[in-house]
N, C-alpha and C positions, 0 to 999 in steps of 0.2 A: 315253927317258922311259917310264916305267910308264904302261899301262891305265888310263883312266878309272875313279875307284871316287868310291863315296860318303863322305862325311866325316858327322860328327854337330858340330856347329857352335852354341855356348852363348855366348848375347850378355849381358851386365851379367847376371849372376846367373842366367838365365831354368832352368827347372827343367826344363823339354824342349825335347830337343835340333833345330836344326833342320836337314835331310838336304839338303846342297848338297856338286852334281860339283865334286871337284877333282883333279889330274895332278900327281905327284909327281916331281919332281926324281929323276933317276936311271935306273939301268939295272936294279936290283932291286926287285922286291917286299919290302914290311916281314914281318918274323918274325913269328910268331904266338903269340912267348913272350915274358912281360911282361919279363923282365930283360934279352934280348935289342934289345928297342926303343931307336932310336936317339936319343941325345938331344937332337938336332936336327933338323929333318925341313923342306925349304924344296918350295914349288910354288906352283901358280898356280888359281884358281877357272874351270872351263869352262862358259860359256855365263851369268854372270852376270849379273843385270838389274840396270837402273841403280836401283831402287830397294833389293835389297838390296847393290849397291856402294858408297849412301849409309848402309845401315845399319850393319854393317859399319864402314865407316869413323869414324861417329860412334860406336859402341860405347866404353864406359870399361873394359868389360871383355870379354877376349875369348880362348875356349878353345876346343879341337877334340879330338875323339875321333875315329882314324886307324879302328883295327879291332876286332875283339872283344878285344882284348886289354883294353881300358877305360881305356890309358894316357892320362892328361891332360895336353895342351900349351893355355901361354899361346903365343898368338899375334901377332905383328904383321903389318900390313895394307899394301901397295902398292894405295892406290885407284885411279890412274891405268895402272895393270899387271895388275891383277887378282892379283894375289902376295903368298905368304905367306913367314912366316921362323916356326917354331914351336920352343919348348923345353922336353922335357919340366918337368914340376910337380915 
């Protein structure tokens, strides 16, 4: 698994992002060149609280920014795992 890193995390629409640890599936680091970014990207959220495991979960909409790259993934939510499934936009 890759390092601990921060994610930018966008719930229904909100217009700023919010910055929650997440651990990415894998043994590499993501690229740092946007056509290189992969179009799937799964892991899991570290140290989550249960209130935002409830938000989160109840989100209708829900999108993450990995790095500077600025690529957009919709996301889905394991709330009982803390796990995500993302693809890129």
């Amino acid at each position: 698994m890759v390092a601990v890193q921060d994610a930018k995390v966008f719930l229904n629409n909100a217009l700023r992002p919010t910055l929650m640890p997440i651990q990415l599936d894998g043994e590499a680091a993501l690229p740092d060149v946007i056509r290189e970014m992969p179009d799937q990207i799964t892991g899991q959220f570290v140290g989550l609280e249960p209130a935002a495991n409830q938000e989160i979960a109840a989100a209708w909409k829900r999108v993450m920014i990995f790095n500077a790259t600025d690529v957009l993934y919709t996301f889905t939510f394991d709330a009982a795992a803390g796990r995500f499934a993302a693809r890129k936009r």
